[in-house]
MIRODO-62663 format. One record per residue (C-alpha): residue number from 1; residue in one letter; x, z, y. Coordinates in steps of 0.1 Angstrom, whole numbers, plus 5000, padded with zeros to 4 digits. Each point is the difference from the previous one (the first is absolute). Layout:
// residues N
+-----+------+------+------+------+
!  nr ! rest !    x !    z !    y !
+-----+------+------+------+------+
! NUM !    a !    X !    Z !    Y !
...
+-----+------+------+------+------+
This chain:
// residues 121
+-----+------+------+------+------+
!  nr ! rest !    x !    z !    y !
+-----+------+------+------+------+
!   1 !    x ! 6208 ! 2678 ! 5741 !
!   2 !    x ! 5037 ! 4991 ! 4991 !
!   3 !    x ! 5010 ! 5034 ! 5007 !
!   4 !    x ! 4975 ! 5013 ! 4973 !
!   5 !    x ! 5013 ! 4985 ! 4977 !
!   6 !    x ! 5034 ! 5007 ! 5008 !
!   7 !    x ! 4988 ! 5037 ! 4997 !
!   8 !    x ! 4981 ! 4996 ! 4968 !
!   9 !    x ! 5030 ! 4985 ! 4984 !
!  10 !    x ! 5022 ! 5027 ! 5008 !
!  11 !    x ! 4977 ! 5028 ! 4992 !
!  12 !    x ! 4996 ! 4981 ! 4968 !
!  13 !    x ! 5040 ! 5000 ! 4995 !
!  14 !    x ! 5004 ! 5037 ! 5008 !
!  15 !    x ! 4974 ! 5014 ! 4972 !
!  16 !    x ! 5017 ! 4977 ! 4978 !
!  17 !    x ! 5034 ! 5016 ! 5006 !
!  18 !    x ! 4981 ! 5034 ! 4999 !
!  19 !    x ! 4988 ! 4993 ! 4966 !
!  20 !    x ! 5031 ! 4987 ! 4986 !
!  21 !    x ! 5016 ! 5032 ! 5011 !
!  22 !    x ! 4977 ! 5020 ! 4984 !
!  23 !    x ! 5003 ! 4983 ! 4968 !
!  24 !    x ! 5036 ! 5002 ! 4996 !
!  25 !    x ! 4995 ! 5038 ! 5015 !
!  26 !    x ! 4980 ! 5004 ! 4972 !
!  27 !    x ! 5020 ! 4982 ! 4976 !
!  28 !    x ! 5032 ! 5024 ! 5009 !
!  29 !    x ! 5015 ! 4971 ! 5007 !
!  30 !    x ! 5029 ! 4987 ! 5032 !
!  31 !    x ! 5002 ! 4966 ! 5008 !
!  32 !    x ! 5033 ! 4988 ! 5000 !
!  33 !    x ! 4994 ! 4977 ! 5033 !
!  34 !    x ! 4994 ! 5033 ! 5014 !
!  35 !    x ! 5031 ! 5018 ! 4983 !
!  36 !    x ! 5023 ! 4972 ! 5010 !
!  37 !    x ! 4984 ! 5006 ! 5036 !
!  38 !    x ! 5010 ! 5036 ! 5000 !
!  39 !    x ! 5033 ! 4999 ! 4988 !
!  40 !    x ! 5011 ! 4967 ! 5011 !
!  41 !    x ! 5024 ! 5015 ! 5026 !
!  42 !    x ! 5018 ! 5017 ! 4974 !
!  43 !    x ! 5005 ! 4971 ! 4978 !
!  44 !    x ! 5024 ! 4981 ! 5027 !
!  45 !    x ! 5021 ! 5031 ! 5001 !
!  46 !    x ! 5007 ! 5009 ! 4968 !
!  47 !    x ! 5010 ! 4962 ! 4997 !
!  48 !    x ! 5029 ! 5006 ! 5029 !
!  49 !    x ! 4982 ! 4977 ! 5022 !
!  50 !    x ! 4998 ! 5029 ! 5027 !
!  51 !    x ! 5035 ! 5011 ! 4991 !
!  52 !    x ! 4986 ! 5032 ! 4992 !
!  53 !    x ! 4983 ! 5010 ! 5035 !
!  54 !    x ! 4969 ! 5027 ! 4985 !
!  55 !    x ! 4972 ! 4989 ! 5021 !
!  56 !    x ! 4964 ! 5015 ! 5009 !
!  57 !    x ! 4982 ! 4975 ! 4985 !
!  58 !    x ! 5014 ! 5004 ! 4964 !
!  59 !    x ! 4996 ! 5037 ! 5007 !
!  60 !    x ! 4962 ! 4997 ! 5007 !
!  61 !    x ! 4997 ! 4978 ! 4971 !
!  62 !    x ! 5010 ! 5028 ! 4975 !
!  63 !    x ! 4979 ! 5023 ! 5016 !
!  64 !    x ! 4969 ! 4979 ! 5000 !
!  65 !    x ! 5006 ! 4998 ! 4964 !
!  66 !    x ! 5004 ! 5035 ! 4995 !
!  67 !    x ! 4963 ! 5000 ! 5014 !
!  68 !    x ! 4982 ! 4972 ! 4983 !
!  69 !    x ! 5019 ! 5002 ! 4968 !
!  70 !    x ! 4981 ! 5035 ! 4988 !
!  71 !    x ! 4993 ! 4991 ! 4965 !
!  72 !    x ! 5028 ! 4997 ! 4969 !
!  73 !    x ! 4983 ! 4969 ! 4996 !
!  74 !    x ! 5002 ! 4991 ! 5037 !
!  75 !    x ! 5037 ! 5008 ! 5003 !
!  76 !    x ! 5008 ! 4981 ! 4967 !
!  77 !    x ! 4984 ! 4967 ! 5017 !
!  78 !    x ! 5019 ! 5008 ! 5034 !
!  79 !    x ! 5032 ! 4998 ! 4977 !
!  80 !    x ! 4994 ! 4970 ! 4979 !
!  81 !    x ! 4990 ! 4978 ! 5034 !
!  82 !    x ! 5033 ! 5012 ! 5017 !
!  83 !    x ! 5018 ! 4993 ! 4968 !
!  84 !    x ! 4985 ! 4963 ! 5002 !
!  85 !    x ! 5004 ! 4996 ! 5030 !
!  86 !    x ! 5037 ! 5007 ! 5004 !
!  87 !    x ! 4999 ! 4976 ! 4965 !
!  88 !    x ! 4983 ! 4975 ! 5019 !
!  89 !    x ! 5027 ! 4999 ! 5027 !
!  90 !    x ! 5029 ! 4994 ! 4980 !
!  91 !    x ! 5026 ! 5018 ! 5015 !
!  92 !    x ! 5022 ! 5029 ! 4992 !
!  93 !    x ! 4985 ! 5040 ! 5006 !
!  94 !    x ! 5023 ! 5026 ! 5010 !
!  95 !    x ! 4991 ! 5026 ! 4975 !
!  96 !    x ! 5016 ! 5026 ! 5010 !
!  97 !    x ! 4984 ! 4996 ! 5041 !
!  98 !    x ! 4970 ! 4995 ! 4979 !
!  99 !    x ! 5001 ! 5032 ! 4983 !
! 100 !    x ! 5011 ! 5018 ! 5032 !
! 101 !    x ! 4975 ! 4982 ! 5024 !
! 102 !    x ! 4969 ! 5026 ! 4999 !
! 103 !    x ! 5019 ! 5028 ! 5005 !
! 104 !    x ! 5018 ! 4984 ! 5035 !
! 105 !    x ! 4962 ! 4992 ! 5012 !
! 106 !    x ! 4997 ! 5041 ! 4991 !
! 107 !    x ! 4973 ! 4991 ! 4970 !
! 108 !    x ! 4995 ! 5009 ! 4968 !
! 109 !    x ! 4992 ! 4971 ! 4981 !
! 110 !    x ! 4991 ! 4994 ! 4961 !
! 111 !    x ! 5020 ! 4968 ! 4992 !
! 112 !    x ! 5027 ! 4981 ! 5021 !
! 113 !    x ! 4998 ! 4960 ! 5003 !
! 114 !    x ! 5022 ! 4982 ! 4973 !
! 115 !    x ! 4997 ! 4966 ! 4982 !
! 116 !    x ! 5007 ! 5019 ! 4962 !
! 117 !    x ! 4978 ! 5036 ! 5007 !
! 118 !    x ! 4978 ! 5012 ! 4973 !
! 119 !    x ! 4968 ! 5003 ! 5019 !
! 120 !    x ! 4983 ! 5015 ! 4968 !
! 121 !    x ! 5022 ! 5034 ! 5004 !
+-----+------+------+------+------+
């Protein structure tokens, strides 16, 4: 019977998460949690914490954008939550790696990652 209600909770769990989903699907908007998620990798970097070493996980991250950041709207939230987020950690960007970084991973990308960008451009 335990087991059950182990199953019942999760079940419960998952259409919550499905629903929240939805909604912000709807909504056109990215949650930053998620954002930061995604391009997390890239963050360290362009702080010289990796001294510069281009990995595949910041590589993925841009391109996972790229693919759930269709909308203007949707790309504009991608960029304020990296903006924050690099804000939040209080240490210096390299701007110019920044600016550079999308085309190393061999992306096209619609804003680079920088604590002063104009998201609304």
């Amino acid at each position: 019977m335990k087991g059950v209600a182990v199953v019942l909770v999760l079940v419960v769990l998952a259409v919550a998460q499905l629903a929240m989903a939805a909604r912000l699907e709807q909504q056109g908007g990215l949650a930053c949690g998620h954002v930061d998620d995604v391009l997390g990798p890239c963050y360290s970097l362009l702080e010289g914490l990796r001294r510069g070493r281009l990995d595949s996980a910041c590589c993925t991250g841009f391109r996972t954008m790229i693919i759930i950041a269709q909308s203007t709207e949707d790309r504009r939230s991608a960029c304020n939550c990296a903006k924050a987020a690099v804000n939040r950690r209080n240490s210096s960007i390299n701007e110019d790696q920044s600016r550079a970084l999308a085309s190393k991973c061999g992306v096209s990308f619609p804003f680079y990652i920088s604590r002063t960008i104009n998201c609304d451009t």
